[in-house]
N, C-alpha and C positions, 0 to 999 in steps of 0.2 A: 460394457461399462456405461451406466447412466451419464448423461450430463445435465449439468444446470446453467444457469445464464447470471451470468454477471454485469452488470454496469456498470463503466468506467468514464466518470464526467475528469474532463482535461481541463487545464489552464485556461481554455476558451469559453466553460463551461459550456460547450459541449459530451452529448452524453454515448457513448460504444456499446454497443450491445457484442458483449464474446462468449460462446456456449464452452464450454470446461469440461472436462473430463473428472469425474466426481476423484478424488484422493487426491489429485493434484496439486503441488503449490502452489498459493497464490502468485507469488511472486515467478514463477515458470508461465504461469498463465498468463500473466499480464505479456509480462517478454515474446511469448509466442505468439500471441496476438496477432504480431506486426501491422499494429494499429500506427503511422507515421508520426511520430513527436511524443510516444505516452512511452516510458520506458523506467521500469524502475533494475539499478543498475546491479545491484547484489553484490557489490566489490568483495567481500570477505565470502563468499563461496555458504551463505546462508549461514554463518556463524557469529553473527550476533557481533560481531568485531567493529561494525561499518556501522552508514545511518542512512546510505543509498538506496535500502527499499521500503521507506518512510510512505507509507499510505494513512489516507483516511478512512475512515468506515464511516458510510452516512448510513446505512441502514445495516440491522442485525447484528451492529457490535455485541451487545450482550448472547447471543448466541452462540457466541466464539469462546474458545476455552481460553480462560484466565492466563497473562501472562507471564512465564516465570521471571525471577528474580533477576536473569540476566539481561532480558527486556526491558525490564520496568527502569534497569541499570542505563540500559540506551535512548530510554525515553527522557530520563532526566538531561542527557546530554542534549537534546532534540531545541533545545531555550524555548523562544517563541512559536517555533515550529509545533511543537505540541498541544495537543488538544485532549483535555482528560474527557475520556467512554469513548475516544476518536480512532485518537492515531494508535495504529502499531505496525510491526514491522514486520513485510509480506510474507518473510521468508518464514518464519514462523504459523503461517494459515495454512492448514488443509483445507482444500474445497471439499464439501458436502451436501449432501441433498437440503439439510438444513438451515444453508446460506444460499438457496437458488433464489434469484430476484437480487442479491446484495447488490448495494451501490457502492463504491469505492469514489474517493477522489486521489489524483495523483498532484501532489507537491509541483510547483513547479519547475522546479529546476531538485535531481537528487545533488547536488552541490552545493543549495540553497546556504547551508551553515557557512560557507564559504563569501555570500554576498556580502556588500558593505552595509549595516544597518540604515547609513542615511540613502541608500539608494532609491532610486524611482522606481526599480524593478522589483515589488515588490512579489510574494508568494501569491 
């Protein structure tokens, strides 16, 4: 199995370099990492039900297959969180030869919908 290399810039904007095993989910990749503090959580078992594996795309969004309906359904829920050509949702990415070099940012908190808006802790 080929791999490709990902980039995973965190809350600290610090940047992880993790080699991936080409078909892989994203969302499995990030998790296996065990990069300490970067974690996106998958509550709903990749089914689209959650908002916990909420990633950015900085580089090669467009490369990525279009989201389906059920997506775009969780991205509206996403509020400010949302970034349109950005965000989507990891469990839904295959890794591919395609997206080797992609940069990802990870949310900072996958509870983030959960914070108070006037808070200081912001994303």
């Amino acid at each position: 199995m080929n791999l490709i290399l990902v980039s995973i810039i965190d809350n600290k904007n610090e940047k992880h370099l993790i080699s991936v095993d080409e078909n892989t989910n994203l969302l499995d990749a990030i998790n296996e990492a065990g990069i300490s503090d970067i974690s996106v959580f998958g509550v709903c078992d990749k089914q689209l039900a959650c908002h916990s594996c909420a990633v950015h795309i900085g580089t090669k969004y467009d490369l990525l297959d279009k989201p389906n309906e059920i997506e775009k359904d969780v991205h509206c829920e996403l509020g400010e969180v949302y970034r349109e050509n950005s965000t989507r949702m990891s469990c839904q990415i295959k890794c591919s030869s395609k997206l080797d070099c992609m940069e990802i940012e990870i949310p900072r908190s996958a509870f983030f919908l959960f914070q108070d808006k006037n808070d200081d802790d912001k994303i």
